[in-house]
N, C-alpha and C positions, 0 to 999 in steps of 0.2 A: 432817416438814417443818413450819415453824412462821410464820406469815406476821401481819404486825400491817394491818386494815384497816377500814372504815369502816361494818361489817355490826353495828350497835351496837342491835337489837332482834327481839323473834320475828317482826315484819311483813319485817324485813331476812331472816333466816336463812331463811324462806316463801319469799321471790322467790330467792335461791339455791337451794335446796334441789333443786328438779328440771335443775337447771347441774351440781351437783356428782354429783348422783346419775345422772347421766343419762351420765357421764363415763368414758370407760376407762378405768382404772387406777389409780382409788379406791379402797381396801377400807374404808376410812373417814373423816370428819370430824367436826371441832364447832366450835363458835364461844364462845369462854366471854366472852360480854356481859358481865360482872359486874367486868372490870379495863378501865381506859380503851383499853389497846392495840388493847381486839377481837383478840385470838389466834385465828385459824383454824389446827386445828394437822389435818394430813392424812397417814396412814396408805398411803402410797402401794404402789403394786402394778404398776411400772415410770412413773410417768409423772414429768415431769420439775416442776419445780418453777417455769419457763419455761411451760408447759400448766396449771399450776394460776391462776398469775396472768391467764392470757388467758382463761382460763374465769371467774376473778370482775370480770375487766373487761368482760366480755361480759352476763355481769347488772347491768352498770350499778355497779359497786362499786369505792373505789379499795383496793390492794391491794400490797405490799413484801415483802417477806420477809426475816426477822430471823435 
Protein backbone atom coordinates (compact mmCIF):
# COMPACT_ATOMS: atom_id res chain seq x y z
CA UNK A 1 0.00 0.00 0.00
CA UNK A 2 1.24 3.28 -0.95
CA UNK A 3 0.04 6.57 0.72
CA UNK A 4 1.33 10.18 -0.23
CA UNK A 5 1.58 12.33 3.28
CA UNK A 6 3.14 15.12 5.20
CA UNK A 7 5.91 13.05 7.32
CA UNK A 8 8.71 15.19 5.22
CA UNK A 9 11.74 14.64 7.74
CA UNK A 10 13.75 12.10 10.28
CA UNK A 11 12.17 14.32 13.45
CA UNK A 12 8.67 13.33 11.45
CA UNK A 13 9.39 9.58 10.76
CA UNK A 14 10.79 9.53 15.07
CA UNK A 15 7.30 10.60 16.20
CA UNK A 16 5.68 7.90 13.83
CA UNK A 17 7.84 5.34 14.29
CA UNK A 18 6.43 3.84 17.58
CA UNK A 19 2.59 4.41 15.77
CA UNK A 20 3.44 2.26 12.99
CA UNK A 21 5.59 -0.10 14.76
CA UNK A 22 3.51 -0.52 17.56
CA UNK A 23 0.60 -1.52 15.03
CA UNK A 24 -0.89 -4.98 14.11
CA UNK A 25 -0.50 -5.96 10.98
CA UNK A 26 2.62 -4.16 9.78
CA UNK A 27 5.39 -6.31 8.50
CA UNK A 28 6.85 -3.28 7.24
CA UNK A 29 7.22 0.47 6.33
CA UNK A 30 9.23 3.58 5.07
CA UNK A 31 8.78 6.95 4.23
CA UNK A 32 11.12 8.02 1.35
CA UNK A 33 11.56 11.97 2.21
CA UNK A 34 13.64 12.46 -0.77
CA UNK A 35 10.38 13.05 -3.55
CA UNK A 36 7.72 15.79 -2.46
CA UNK A 37 4.86 13.17 -2.10
CA UNK A 38 6.35 11.75 1.19
CA UNK A 39 5.52 8.10 -0.03
CA UNK A 40 4.70 5.98 3.03
CA UNK A 41 4.63 2.71 1.13
CA UNK A 42 3.50 -0.27 3.85
CA UNK A 43 4.05 -4.03 3.76
CA UNK A 44 0.84 -5.07 5.22
CA UNK A 45 0.07 -8.38 7.13
CA UNK A 46 -3.96 -8.16 7.07
CA UNK A 47 -4.57 -4.72 7.95
CA UNK A 48 -6.51 -2.53 6.09
CA UNK A 49 -5.49 0.58 4.44
CA UNK A 50 -8.47 2.56 6.33
CA UNK A 51 -6.15 1.49 9.75
CA UNK A 52 -3.17 2.64 8.34
CA UNK A 53 -4.47 6.28 7.67
CA UNK A 54 -5.92 6.41 11.27
CA UNK A 55 -2.75 5.33 12.71
CA UNK A 56 -0.90 8.25 10.88
CA UNK A 57 -3.69 10.71 11.80
CA UNK A 58 -3.19 9.65 15.20
CA UNK A 59 0.54 10.90 15.27
CA UNK A 60 -0.70 14.03 14.26
CA UNK A 61 0.12 13.43 10.46
CA UNK A 62 -1.96 14.37 7.39
CA UNK A 63 -2.18 11.19 5.21
CA UNK A 64 -4.32 9.78 1.47
CA UNK A 65 -3.55 7.03 -0.20
CA UNK A 66 -2.56 7.02 -3.84
Amino acid sequence: MKFKTNINCSGCVAKVTPFLNSTEGIQHWEVDTNIPEKVLTVQSAGITSEQVIATIQKAGFKIEAL
